[in-house]
N, C-alpha and C positions, 0 to 999 in steps of 0.2 A: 624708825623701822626701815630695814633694807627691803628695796624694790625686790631681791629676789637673793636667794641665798645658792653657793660653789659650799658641797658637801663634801668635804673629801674621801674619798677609797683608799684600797691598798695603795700603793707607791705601784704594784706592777702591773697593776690593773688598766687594761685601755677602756673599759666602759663609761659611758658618761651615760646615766638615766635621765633624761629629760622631762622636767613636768610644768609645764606651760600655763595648765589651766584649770588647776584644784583649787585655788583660793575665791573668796568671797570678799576679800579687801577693798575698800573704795578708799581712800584720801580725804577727806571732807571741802578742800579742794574741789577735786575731781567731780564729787558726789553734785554740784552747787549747778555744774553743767549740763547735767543727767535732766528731764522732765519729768520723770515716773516717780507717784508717790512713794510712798516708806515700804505699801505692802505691795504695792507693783514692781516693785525692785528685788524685793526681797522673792518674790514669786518667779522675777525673769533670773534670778540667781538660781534658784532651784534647777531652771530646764537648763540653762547657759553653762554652769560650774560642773568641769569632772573630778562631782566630788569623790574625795576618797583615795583618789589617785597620788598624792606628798604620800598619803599612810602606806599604801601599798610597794610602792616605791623603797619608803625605808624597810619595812617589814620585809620585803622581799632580799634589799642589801645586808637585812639582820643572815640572811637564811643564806647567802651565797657563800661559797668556801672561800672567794676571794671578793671582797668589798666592792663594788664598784662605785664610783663617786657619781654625785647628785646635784643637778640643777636645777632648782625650785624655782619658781613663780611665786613671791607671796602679794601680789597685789593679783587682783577679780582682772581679767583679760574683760571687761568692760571700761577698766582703764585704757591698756592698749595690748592689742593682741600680738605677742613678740614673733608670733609666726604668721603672720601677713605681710607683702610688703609694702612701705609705705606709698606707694605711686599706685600709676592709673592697671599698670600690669596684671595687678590682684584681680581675677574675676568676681572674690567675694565681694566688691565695692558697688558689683549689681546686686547686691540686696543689702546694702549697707553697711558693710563688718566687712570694710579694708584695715587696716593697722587701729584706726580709730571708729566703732560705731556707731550709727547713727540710727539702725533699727533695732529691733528686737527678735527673739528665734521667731517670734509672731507677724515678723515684718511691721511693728507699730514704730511712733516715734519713739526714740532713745535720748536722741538728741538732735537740735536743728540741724536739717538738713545743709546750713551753708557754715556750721561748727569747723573753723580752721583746724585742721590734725596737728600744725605744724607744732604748737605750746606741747603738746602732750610726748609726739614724736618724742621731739629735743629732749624732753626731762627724763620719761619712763623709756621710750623705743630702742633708742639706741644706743644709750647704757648698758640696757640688757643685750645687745645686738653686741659690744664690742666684750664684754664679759665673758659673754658664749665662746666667741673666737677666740678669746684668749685660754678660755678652759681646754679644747680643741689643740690650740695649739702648745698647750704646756705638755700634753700629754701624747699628742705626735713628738715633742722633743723626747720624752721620758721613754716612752713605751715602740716607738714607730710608727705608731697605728692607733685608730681611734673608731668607734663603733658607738652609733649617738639611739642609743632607743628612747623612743620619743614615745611616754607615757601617759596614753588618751581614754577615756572614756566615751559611749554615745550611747543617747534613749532607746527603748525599745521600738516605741512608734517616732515616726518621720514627724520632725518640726517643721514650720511652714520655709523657714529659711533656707532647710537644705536644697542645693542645688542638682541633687546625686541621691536624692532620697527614696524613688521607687527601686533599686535593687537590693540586692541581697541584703540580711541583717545579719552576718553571724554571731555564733558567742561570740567571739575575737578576730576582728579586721585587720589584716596587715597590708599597711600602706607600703607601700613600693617606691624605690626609684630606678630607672633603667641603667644609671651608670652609679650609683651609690649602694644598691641594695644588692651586692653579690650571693649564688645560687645558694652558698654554704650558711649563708645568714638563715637564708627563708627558710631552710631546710633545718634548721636548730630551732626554727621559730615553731613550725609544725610540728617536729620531734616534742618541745615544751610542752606547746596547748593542745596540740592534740585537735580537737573540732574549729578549722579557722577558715575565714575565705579572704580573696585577697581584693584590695583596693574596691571596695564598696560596703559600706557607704562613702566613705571615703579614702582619699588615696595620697600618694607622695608620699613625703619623708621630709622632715627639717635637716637643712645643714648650713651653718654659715655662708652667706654667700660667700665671702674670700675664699671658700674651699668648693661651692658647689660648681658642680659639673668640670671641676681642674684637677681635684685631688685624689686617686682611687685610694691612697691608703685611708682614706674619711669613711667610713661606711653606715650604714643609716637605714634603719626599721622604724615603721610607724606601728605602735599596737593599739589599736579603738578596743575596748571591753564594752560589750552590750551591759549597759548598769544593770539589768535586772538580772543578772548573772550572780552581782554581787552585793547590789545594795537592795532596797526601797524606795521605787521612782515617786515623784521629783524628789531629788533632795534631801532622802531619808537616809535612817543607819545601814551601816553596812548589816551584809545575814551572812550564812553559812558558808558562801561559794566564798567569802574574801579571802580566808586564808589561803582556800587552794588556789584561788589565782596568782597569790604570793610566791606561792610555793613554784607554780610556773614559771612564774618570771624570775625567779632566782635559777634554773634550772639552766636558763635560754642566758643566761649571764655567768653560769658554770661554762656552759656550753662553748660560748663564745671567749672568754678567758683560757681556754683549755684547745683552742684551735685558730685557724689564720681565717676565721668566718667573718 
């Protein structure tokens, strides 16, 4: 099984959907590292996994009048979370969940504390790390231009581990970057969803580093969905809101295919 699947879109399409952190996958490897029993694992999946998010994703590429191509995560970001980095720079590495975790959204143990990242880095991190950029940059050769929405979910109520968890909850969080997140983006992001607020609970934007903070034609939206919007927290089936949030995010992918946002 591949660490992570390149879905491809139209041929003229610059969008790249990003989804980092729908899966529940572990390695039996991987899993051997882990300390938490079968159903403590299976429980820290529930709060940790945005699930739903791969379905949403394609569902919403079914619905756009121009494809846009898709970057999946199919292994649990309890393997290694492809949007950390892997050094000291990561703030998340004060509550354990730098590139590799070692707590839980509970702040418990994960994994021992003195767990080398570097095995996991090497096999899972930076595969998926050079992958990314290459998708990026096939599609700045193709198209010009590239617009990476990075496809997030987060719980109604604050988990222990968030760092940024007493402000706002919206339906739909759009993270931000100051030199990657141009005004016309935001502003198709809001036209879409309609009820949104920006960078809280959390905030930024994924972009490769080879392109971050160099490349303006790279452009880059984070969208967090409040799960109760559309599923059954922890962990349950999607309800009613899924489609329309589908239908959103195909819209904000018209939107952007159809302008220089």
């Amino acid at each position: 099984m591949s660490s992570f699947d390149l879905l491809p879109g139209a041929e003229r399409s610059p969008v790249i959907l990003h989804v980092p952190h729908s899966a529940r996958e572990i390695p039996a490897e991987v899993r051997d590292g882990i300390v938490l029993d079968d159903l403590a694992l299976e429980r820290e999946l529930d709060h940790i996994v945005d699930a739903h998010t791969a379905e949403l994703a394609e569902e919403a590429a079914r619905l756009a009048r121009v494809a846009p191509w898709r970057f999946v995560n199919r292994l649990s970001r309890l393997v290694v979370d492809p949007e950390r980095f892997p050094d000291e720079r990561e703030e998340m590495l004060a509550v354990g969940m730098g590139a590799v975790y070692t707590k839980t959204t509970g702040r418990e143990e994960l994994r021992p504390a003195d767990t080398d990242p570097e095995p996991l880095v090497a096999r899972y991190f930076r595969p998926y790390a050079r992958a990314m950029t290459e998708a990026v940059a096939e599609r700045l050769d193709v198209t010009g231009r590239v617009v990476i929405v990075d496809v997030h979910s987060y719980p109604s109520a604050p988990l222990p581990y968030e760092l940024h968890g007493e402000g706002p909850r919206p339906p739909v969080c759009l993270g931000t970057d100051p030199f990657h997140t141009p005004p016309e983006l935001l502003a198709a992001a809001r036209e879409a969803f309609g009820e949104v607020g920006l960078d809280s609970p959390f905030s930024g934007t994924y972009v490769p580093l080879e392109f971050y903070g160099r490349d303006p034609r790279v452009s880059a939206l984070m969208v967090e969905i409040r799960r109760g919007t559309y599923m059954t927290e922890p962990g349950g089936p999607t309800g009613p809101g899924f489609h329309r949030l589908a239908q959103a995010l195909a819209a904000l992918v018209d939107a952007v295919e159809s302008s220089d946002a």
